[in-house]
N, C-alpha and C positions, 0 to 999 in steps of 0.2 A: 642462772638456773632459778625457778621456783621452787620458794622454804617448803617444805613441809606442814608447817603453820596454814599459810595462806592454801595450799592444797586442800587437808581438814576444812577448814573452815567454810570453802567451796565444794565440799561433797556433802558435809552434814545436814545439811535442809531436802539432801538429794537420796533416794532409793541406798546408793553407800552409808550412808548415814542413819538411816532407819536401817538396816542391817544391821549397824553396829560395828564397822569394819574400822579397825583402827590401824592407821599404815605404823608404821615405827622406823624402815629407813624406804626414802626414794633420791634416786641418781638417775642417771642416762644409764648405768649397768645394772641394775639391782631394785626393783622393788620388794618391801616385806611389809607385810600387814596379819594379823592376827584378828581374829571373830570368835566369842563367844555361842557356844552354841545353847542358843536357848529353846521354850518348847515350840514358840510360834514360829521357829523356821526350820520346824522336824517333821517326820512324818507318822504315821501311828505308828505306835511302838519306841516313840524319842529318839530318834534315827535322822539327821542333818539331812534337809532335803535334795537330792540332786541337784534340782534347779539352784538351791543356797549356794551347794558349792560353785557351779558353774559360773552365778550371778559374783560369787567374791573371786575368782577368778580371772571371769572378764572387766571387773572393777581396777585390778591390778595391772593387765594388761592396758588398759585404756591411760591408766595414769602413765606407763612405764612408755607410753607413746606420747601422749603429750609433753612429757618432757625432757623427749626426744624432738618436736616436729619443729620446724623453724620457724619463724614469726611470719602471721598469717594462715595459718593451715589449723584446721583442727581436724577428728578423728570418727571413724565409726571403724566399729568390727565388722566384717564381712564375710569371715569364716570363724568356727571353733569347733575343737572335736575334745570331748571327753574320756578320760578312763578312768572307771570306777574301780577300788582295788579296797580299802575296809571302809566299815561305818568311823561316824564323830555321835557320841551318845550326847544326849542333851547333858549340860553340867560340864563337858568339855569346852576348849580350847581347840582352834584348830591354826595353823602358821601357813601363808602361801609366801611362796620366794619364786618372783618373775624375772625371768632371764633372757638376755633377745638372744633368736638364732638367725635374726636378720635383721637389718634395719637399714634399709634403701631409702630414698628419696620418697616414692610412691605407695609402698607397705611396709610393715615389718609385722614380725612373726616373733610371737614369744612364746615359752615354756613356763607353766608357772605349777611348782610342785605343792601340792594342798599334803601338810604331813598334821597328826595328831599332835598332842604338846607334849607326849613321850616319843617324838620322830618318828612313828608308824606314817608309812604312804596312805593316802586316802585317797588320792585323784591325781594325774598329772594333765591339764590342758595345753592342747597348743592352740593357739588363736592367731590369724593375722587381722591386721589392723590396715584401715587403708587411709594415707593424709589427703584430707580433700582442702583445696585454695577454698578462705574466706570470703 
């Protein structure tokens, strides 16, 4: 399996990285990453943009796929559906923990729960992901 380390390292010069998304655990079971929420990825009023949430989301998914897919293969998302449920005010913290509810040969489908940093729900996504041959 790929460290963690080397993960970081390959996201930080990338859109995850300008985010700000910091992973903290990744397995073949379990992604977790935490994002700060600041003003430039809010909306009027310091309100966490949808699109933020969805983009640290599917950031999570796509890691939680890669190191799952088998050598040779890499990833695009090909589906995601959102539920909005409270705001992340700017000044917050927000936690996503991605969980597969599939994980085949040819896609898998994650869950990834977006909660506040006092465990309030703020988003649940499912996402599938599809392995395409390199």
């Amino acid at each position: 399996m790929i460290a963690i380390d080397v993960i970081k390292e390959v996201l930080a010069p990338l859109f995850p990285g300008l985010m700000g998304i910091e992973l903290t655990e990744v397995t073949p079971e379990r992604v977790v990453a935490s994002l700060q929420v600041r003003p430039d990825l809010c909306t009027v009023g310091g309100i966490l943009h949808g699109g933020a949430l969805m983009a640290f989301a599917d950031t999570l998914g796509g890691v939680a796929t890669f190191v799952n897919l088998a050598t040779g293969f890499r990833t695009t998302t090909i589906e995601s559906k959102t539920n909005f449920f409270s705001a992340a005010p700017v000044g917050t913290h927000i936690i996503g923990e991605c969980t597969p509810l599939h994980r085949g040969k040819t896609t898998m489908v994650w869950q990834t729960l977006i909660k506040s940093e006092n465990g309030k729900l703020c988003a649940i996504v499912i996402q599938t992901q599809m392995a395409l041959s390199v």
